[in-house]
C-alpha positions as CSV (number, residue, x, y, z in Angstrom):
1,X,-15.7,-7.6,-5.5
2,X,-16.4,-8.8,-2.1
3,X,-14.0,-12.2,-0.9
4,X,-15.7,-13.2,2.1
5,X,-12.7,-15.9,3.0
6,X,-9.8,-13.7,2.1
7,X,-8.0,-16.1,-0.4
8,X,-6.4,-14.6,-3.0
9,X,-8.4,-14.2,-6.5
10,X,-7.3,-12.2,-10.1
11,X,-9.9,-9.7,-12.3
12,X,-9.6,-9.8,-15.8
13,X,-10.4,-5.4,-16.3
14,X,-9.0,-6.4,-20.2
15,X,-13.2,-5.3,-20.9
16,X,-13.7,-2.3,-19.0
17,X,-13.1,1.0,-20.9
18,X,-10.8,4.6,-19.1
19,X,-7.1,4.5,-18.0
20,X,-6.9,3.7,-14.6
21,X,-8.0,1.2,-11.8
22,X,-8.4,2.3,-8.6
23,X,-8.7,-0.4,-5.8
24,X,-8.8,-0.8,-2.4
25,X,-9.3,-3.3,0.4
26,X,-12.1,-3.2,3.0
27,X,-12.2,-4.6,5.9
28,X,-15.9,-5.8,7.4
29,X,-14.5,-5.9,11.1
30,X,-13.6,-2.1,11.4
31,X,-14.6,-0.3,8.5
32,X,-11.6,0.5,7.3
33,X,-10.4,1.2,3.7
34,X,-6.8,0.8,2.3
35,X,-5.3,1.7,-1.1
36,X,-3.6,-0.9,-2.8
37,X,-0.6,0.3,-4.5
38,X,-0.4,3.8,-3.3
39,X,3.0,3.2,-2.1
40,X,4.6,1.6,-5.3
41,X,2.9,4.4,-7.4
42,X,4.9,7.3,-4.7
43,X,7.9,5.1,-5.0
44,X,7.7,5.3,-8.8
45,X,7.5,9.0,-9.4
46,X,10.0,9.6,-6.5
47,X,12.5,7.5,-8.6
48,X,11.4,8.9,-12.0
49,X,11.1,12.7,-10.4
50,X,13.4,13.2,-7.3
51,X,15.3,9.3,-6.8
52,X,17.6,11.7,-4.3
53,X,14.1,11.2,-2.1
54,X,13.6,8.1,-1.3
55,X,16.1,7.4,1.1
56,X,13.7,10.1,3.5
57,X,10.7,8.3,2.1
58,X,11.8,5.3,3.3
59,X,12.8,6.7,6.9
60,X,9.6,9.1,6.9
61,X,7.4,5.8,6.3
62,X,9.0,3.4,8.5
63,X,8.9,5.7,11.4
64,X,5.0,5.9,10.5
65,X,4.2,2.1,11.2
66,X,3.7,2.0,14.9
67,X,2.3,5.2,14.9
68,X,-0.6,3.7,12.7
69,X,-0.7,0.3,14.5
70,X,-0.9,1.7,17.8
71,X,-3.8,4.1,16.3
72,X,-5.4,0.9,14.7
73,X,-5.3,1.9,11.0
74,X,-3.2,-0.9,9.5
75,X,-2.6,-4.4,11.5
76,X,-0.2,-6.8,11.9
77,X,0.2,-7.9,8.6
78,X,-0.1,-4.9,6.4
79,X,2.6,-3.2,8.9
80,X,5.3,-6.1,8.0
81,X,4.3,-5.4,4.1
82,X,4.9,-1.6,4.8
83,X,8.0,-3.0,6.1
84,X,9.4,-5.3,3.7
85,X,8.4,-2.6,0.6
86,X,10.4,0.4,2.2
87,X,13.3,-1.9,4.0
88,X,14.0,-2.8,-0.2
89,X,14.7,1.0,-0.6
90,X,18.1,2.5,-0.7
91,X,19.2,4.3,2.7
């Protein structure tokens, strides 16, 4: 599904037959592609496999932010989401 203003929208996949969704976002201005979610799903089976990891997830992924705003693969925005997801993780 393409949202050529951006404002937020809902898809009801109640229809569509398998197991799992796989979405991301595209962006027209640089080509780009980002998974939604694939930090919550690492979060989730760090705490359900090793929760004694995510303190160095946390630390491993905030140092990772400028380096991928500075290389242009996230902007602005999705930087302070990294931010505010792995900032609610225990240290």
């Amino acid at each position: 599904m393409y949202v050529a203003d951006g404002h937020e929208f809902s898809l009801d996949l109640t229809g569509m037959s398998g197991s799992k969704v796989i979405a991301r976002w595209y962006s027209p201005r640089d080509g780009k592609n980002i998974d939604i979610g694939t930090i919550e799903k690492h979060l989730d089976a760090l705490q359900e496999a090793a929760p004694s990891l995510l303190a160095t997830y946390r630390e491993l992924g905030l140092m990772t932010i400028p380096i991928a705003l500075a290389k242009g693969r996230i902007d602005e925005q999705r930087a302070e989401e990294l931010k505010t997801i792995l900032i609610s993780l225990p240290r």
